[in-house]
C-alpha positions, 0 to 999 in steps of 0.5 A: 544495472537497471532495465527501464524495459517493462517486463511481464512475468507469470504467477508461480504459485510456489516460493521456488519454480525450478526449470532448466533454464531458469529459477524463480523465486517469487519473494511474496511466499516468504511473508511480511518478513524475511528472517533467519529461517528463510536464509537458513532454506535458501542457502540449503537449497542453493548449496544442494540443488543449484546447477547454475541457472540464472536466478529471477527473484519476483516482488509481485506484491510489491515487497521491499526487497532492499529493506526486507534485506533481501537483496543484501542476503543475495549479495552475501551469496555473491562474495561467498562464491555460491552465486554468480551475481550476472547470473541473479535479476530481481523484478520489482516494481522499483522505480529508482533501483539502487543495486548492484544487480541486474534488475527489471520493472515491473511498471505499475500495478495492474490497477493503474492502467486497467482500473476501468475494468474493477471501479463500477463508474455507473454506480457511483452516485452523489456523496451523501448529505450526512458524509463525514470529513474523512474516510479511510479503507483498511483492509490487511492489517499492519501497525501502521494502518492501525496508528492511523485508523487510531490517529484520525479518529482521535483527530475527527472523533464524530466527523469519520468513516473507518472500515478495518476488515479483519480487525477480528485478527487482533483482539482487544487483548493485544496478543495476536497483534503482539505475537505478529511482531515478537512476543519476547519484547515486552516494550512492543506491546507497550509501546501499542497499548493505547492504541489496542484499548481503543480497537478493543471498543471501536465499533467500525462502519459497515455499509449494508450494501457490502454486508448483503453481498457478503463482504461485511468483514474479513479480508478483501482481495484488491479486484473486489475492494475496486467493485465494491468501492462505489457503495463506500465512496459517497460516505466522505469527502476525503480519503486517507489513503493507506498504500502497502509499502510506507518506505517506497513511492514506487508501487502505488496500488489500486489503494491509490488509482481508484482515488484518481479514477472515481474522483475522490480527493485524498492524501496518501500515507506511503513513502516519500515523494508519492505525491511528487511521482504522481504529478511527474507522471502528470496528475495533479495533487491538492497542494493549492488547497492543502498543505502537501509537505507532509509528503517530504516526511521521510519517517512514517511517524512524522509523515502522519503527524504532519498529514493530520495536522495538514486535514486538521487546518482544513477542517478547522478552515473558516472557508472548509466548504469553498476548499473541498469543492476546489479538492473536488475539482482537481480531484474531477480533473484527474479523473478526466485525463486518467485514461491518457496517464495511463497509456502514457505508463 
């Protein structure tokens, strides 16, 4: 019940937006997780103050509405007879959607086919003589990101750059970061705690340009993560991209576009067969100088085992120098013909 057509919705700045017409739900306002008191305020709201209109749900930040259990808590409204799933779209940037309800796309981010207007080409220089082997931007912390800021420093201990904007959200002791999973499982905290003994000494890069202009720490918005992105890029020579959504290949951010449109080689920690949707819609990746099966890795842990082992064999190359200027290539090459990918989604 998909619908190829790409469509363009407006920006509610609620959870719910009531019109005679219409409702809509804008899945973003129910946060990272979709729990029971969110159940709880639907169903009162659609058992109270629902008088039949058609239903859009919006995924505008590119939620995972299947594995959030969003759709499965609409399709229990359906059997239950409180909604008429004719009557239900969810609008997302799922590319394969696999639903028995009506569905639109909403194409690709903003940042894949307007990212000439945030990445400041001119101010990109030369990278620099002293640059590390690898770079990693993290800005919104998830446990994820954190295994793999911890990962790639213990794998290149003197040989990377990592920024991690608001680590000040998880303090050396672990409790906030505990208490943003569960604070009654005990096994969580464990099961992170090498992890937090290193954040609690880990001392991040920081480049004075970003400090001078104020965005030294905190979280930063995608628009001025792209502006900013010049100052950063000449600091290493590979980027270790860490995309929003770890399960699905099919919203691929500005975390990802500014790569292909600066220049900058990568690999990327998303869902399987991203590399695979970037070459189908004609990039080119750097499975000619690396290995790239880390990519058919269906579980977020093996995937970044099988990445670092795969940056590990290049940085211990005999011919390292000779590969990453053929990374440079292909990464120019992208570069070149971003403009008519994109026209193209």
């Amino acid at each position: 019940m998909a619908d190829n057509t790409t469509v363009y919705l407006p920006s509610f700045e609620k959870l719910i937006s009531v019109y005679e017409d219409t409702i809509y739900i804008q899945s973003h306002f129910l946060g990272f997780a979709f729990n029971q008191y969110h159940e709880d305020f639907l169903v009162d709201f659609f058992c109270a103050g629902y008088q039949g209109q058609p239903i859009v749900v919006i995924a505008s930040d590119g939620e995972n509405l299947l594995r959030r259990g969003i759709v499965n808590f609409f399709e229990e409204l359906c059997q239950q007879g409180v909604l008429n799933r004719e009557l239900v779209t969810f609008a997302s940037y799922d590319l394969d959607w696999h639903s028995n309800f009506n569905h639109k796309k909403l194409g690709w981010h903003p940042a894949f086919t307007r990212q000439d207007r945030y990445v400041e080409f001119g101010n990109i220089p030369e990278i620099d003589s002293d640059a590390k082997f690898v770079g990693c931007l993290i800005s919104r912390f998830t446990p994820s990101r954190l295994k793999l800021a911890y990962q790639i420093d213990k794998t290149f201990p003197s040989d990377n750059f990592l920024t991690f904007r608001n680590v000040n959200d998880i303090n050396g002791s672990g409790k906030n970061f505990y208490s943003m999973i569960d604070p009654t499982i005990d096994v969580i905290y464990q099961e992170y705690q090498d992890q937090l003994n290193w954040l609690a000494s880990k001392t991040f890069d920081v480049d004075n340009t970003l400090v001078n202009i104020g965005l030294a720490e905190g979280f930063l918005p995608w628009i001025e993560a792209c502006k900013a992105y010049h100052a950063l890029w000449p600091k290493y020579h590979i980027e270790c991209v860490t995309e929003t959504d770890i399960f699905s290949n099919s919203f691929l951010t500005e975390k990802t576009a500014k790569c292909l449109i600066s220049a900058k080689p990568f690999v990327i920690m998303s869902g399987p067969g991203s590399l695979k949707r970037l070459q189908d819609i004609g990039f080119t990746t750097y499975s000619s100088v690396i290995d790239e099966s880390y990519d058919l890795e269906t579980m977020p842990h093996s995937r970044m085992t099988a990445m670092m082992q795969s940056l590990n064999a290049l940085y211990h190359s005999p011919d390292k120098q000779i590969k990453i200027n053929q990374l440079n290539n292909i990464a120019k090459h992208n570069q070149s013909i971003y403009g008519k990918i994109c026209r193209k989604i």
